[in-house]
C-alpha positions as CSV (number, residue, x, y, z in Angstrom):
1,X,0.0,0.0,0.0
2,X,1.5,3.6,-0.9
3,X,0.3,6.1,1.0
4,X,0.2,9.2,-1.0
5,X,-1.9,7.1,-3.5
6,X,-4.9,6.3,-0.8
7,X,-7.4,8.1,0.5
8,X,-8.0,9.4,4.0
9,X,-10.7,7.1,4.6
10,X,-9.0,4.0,3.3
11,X,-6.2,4.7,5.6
12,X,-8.7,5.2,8.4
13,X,-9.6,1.6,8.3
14,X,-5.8,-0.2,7.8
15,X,-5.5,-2.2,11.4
16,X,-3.6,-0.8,14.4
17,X,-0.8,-3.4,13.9
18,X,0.3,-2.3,10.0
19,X,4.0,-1.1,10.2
20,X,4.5,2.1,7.7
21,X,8.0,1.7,6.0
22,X,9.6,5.2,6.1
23,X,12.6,5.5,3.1
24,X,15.6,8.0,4.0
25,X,18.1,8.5,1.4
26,X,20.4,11.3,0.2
27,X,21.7,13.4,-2.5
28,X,25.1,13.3,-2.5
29,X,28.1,12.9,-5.1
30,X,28.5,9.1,-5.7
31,X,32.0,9.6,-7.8
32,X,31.7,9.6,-11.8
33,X,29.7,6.4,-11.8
34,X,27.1,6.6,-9.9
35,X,23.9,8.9,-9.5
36,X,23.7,11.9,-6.7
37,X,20.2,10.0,-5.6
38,X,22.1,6.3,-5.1
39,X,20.8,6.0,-1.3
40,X,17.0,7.4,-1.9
41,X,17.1,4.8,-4.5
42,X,18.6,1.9,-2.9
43,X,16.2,2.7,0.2
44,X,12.8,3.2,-1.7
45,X,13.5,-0.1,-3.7
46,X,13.7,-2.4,-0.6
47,X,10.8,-0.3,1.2
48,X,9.1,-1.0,-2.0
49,X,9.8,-4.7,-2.1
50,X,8.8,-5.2,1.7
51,X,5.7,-3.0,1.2
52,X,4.4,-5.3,-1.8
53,X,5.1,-8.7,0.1
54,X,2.3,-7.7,2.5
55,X,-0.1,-5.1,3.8
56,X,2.6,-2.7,4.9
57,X,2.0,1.0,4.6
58,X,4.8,2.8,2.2
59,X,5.8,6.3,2.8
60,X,6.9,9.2,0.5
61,X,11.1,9.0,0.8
62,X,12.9,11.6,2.8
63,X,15.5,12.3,0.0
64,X,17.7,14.4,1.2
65,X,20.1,13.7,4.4
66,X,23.1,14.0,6.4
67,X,25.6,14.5,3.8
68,X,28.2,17.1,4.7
69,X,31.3,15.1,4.3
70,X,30.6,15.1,0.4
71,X,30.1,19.1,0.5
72,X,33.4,19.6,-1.6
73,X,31.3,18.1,-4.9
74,X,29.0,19.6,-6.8
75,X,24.8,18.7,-6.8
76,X,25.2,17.4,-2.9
77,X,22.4,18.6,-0.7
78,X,22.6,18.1,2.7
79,X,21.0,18.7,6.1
80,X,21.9,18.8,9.7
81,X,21.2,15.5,12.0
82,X,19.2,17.8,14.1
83,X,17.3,18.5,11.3
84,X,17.1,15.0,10.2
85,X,16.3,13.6,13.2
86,X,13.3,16.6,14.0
87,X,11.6,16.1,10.6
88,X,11.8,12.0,11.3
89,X,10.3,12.4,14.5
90,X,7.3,14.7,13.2
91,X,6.9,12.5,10.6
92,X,6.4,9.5,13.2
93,X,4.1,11.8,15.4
94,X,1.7,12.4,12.5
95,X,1.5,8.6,12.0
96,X,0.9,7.8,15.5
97,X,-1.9,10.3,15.9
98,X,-4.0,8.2,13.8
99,X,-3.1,4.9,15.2
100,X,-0.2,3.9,13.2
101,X,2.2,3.4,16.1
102,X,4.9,0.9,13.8
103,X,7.5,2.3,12.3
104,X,10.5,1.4,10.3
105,X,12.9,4.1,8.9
106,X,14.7,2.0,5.9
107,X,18.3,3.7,5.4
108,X,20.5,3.8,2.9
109,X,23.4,6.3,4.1
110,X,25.3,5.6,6.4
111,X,25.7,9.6,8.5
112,X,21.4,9.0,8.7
113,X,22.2,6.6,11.1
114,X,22.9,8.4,14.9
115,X,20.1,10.6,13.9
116,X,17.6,8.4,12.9
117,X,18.4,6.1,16.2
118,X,17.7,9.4,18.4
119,X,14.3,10.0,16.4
120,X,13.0,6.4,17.2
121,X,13.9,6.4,20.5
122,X,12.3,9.9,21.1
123,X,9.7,8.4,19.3
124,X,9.1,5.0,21.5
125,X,9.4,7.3,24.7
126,X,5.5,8.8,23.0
127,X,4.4,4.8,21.8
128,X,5.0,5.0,18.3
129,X,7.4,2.1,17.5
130,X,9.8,3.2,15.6
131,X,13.5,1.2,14.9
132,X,16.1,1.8,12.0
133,X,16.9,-0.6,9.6
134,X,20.2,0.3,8.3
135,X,20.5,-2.2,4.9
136,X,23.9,-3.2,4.6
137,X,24.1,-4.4,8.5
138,X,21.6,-6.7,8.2
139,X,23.8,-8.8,5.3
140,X,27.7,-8.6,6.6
141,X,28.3,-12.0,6.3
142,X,26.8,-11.5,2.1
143,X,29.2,-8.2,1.5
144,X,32.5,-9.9,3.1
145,X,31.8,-12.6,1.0
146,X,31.6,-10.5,-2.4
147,X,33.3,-7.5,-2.0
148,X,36.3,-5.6,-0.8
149,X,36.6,-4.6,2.5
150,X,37.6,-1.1,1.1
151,X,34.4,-0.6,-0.6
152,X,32.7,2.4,1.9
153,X,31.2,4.7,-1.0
154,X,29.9,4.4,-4.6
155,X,32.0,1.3,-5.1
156,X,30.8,-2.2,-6.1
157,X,28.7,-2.6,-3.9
158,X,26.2,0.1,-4.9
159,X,27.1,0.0,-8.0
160,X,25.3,-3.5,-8.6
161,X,22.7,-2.4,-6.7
162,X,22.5,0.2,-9.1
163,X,23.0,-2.2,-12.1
164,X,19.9,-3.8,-10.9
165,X,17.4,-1.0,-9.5
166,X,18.1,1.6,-12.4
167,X,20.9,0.3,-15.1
168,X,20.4,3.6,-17.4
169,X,21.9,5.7,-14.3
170,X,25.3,4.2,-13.8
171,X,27.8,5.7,-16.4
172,X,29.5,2.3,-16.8
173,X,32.1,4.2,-19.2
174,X,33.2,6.2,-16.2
175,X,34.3,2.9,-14.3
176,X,37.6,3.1,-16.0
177,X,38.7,6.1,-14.5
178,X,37.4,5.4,-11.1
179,X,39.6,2.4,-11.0
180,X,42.5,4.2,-11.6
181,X,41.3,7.0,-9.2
182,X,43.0,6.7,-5.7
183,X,39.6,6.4,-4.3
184,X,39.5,2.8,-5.7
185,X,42.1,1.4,-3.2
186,X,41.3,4.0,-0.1
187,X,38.9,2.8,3.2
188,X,37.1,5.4,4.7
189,X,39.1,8.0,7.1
190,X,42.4,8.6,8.1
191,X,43.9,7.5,11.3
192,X,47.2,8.6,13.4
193,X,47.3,6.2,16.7
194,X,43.4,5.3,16.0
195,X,42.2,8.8,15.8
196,X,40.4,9.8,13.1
197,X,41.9,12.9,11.8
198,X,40.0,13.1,8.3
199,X,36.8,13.2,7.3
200,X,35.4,13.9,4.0
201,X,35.6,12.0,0.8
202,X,37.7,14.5,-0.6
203,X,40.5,13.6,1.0
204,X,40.7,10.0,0.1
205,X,39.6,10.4,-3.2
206,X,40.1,12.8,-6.0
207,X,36.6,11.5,-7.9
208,X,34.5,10.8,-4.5
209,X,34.0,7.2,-4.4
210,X,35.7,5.0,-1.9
211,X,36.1,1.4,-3.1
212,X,35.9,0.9,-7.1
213,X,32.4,1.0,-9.5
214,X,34.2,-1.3,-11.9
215,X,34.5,-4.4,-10.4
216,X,30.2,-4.0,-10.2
217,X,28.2,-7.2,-10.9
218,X,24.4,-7.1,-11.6
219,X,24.1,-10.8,-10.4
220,X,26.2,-9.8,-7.2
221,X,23.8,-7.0,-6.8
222,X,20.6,-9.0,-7.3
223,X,22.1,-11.3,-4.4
224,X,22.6,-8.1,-1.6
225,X,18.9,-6.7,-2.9
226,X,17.4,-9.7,-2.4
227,X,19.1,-10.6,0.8
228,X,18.5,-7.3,2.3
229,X,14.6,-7.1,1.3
230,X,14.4,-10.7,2.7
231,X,15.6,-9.4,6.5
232,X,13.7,-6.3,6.2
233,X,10.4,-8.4,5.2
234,X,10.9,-10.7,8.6
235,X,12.0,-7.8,10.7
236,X,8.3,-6.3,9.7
237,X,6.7,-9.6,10.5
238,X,8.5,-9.7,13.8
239,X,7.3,-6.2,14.4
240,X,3.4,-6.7,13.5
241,X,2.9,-9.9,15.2
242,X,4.2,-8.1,19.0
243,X,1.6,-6.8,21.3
244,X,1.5,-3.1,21.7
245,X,2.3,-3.3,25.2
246,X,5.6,-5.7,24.4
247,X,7.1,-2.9,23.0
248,X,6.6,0.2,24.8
249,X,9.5,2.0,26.8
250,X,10.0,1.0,30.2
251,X,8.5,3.6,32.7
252,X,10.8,5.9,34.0
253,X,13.7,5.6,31.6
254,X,15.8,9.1,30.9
């Protein structure tokens, strides 16, 4: 079910225990092979997927999120956690004034994470039910197994993601040069005595990606898609079949 396609009355009527699937992406530079809207897409596909395989309630994406460490390329839009976490939370309060206390925000980038952890637990301290499903924790074991440790940002792995959610995006005759890019060999941050002491993409990468968009495989991504839609589609079964009362806060907690 999609909300924004339903009426008012129809949503009136969905059950007290259907759990609305919240997408949060970004727009942010994914090097020269990927698209700025990689995670909104990544997201809204498994929502998607999760949403179809039962009555679950889909939202309209937040697009845009925390994003500031790719500031240095052009087309990146980004907002403040605060900010992220404060339109989550409103978001959650509108659904749980008309009974819809179950709520999963389905990430795809990684700096959404710390503020949509605060939002849900805000949110379960008023009884709306919210947890974060954060897609590429929910398959390690699949990504060791296929890819490069190395591979942080708009490298293999989301580029067969890509290959399989929207092949006309990836400039596959980029892939060249973002192999040969230091980017393609770099992990994420800098460290002196296991203190990180830089930050941004930009500094590990000339072209913005961290790991390398040519070694992408469609089949490879067809296996991480369909792993990660499989543990999102249990976690929302998990989630509908508790009693209210199961998952409240306990009383008193700071």
């Amino acid at each position: 079910m999609e909300l924004t396609r339903m009426t008012w009355e129809g949503v009136a009527h969905l059950p007290e225990c259907t759990v609305a699937l919240l997408p949060v992406g970004a727009v942010e530079q994914h090097g020269p092979v990927l698209p700025l809207g990689t995670d909104a897409a990544v997201a809204s596909y498994l929502a998607r997927i999760a949403a179809e395989r039962s009555d679950r309630l889909l939202l309209p994406p937040i697009a845009v999120g925390v994003s500031h460490e790719h500031r240095q390329f052009p087309g990146t839009l980004s907002i403040s956690p605060d900010q992220l976490r404060d339109l989550a939370v409103s978001l959650g309060r509108s659904l749980g004034s008309h009974r819809l206390r179950r709520v999963v925000f389905v990430n795809g980038h990684g700096s959404n994470a710390a503020p949509l952890a605060e939002a849900a637990l805000r949110l379960r301290d008023e009884s709306v039910h919210a947890f974060v499903f954060n897609w590429w924790l929910s398959i390690p074991g699949t990504l060791e197994k296929l890819f490069a440790k190395t591979d942080a940002h708009a490298g293999a792995v989301e580029a067969s993601a890509m290959l399989v959610i929207d092949p006309g995006s990836v400039c596959s005759e980029r892939a060249p040069a973002a192999h040969a890019d230091r980017g393609a060999r770099s992990p994420w941050g800098r460290f002196v005595e296991g203190v990180q002491v830089a930050f941004d993409a930009a500094e590990f990468s000339d072209l913005g990606h961290v790991g390398d968009p040519a070694l992408a495989d469609a089949e490879k991504g067809r296996t991480i898609l369909s792993e990660a839609a499989g543990c999102l589609d249990r976690f929302c079964d998990w989630l509908a079949s508790q009693p209210i009362d199961a998952l409240r806060s306990p009383a008193g907690r700071m």
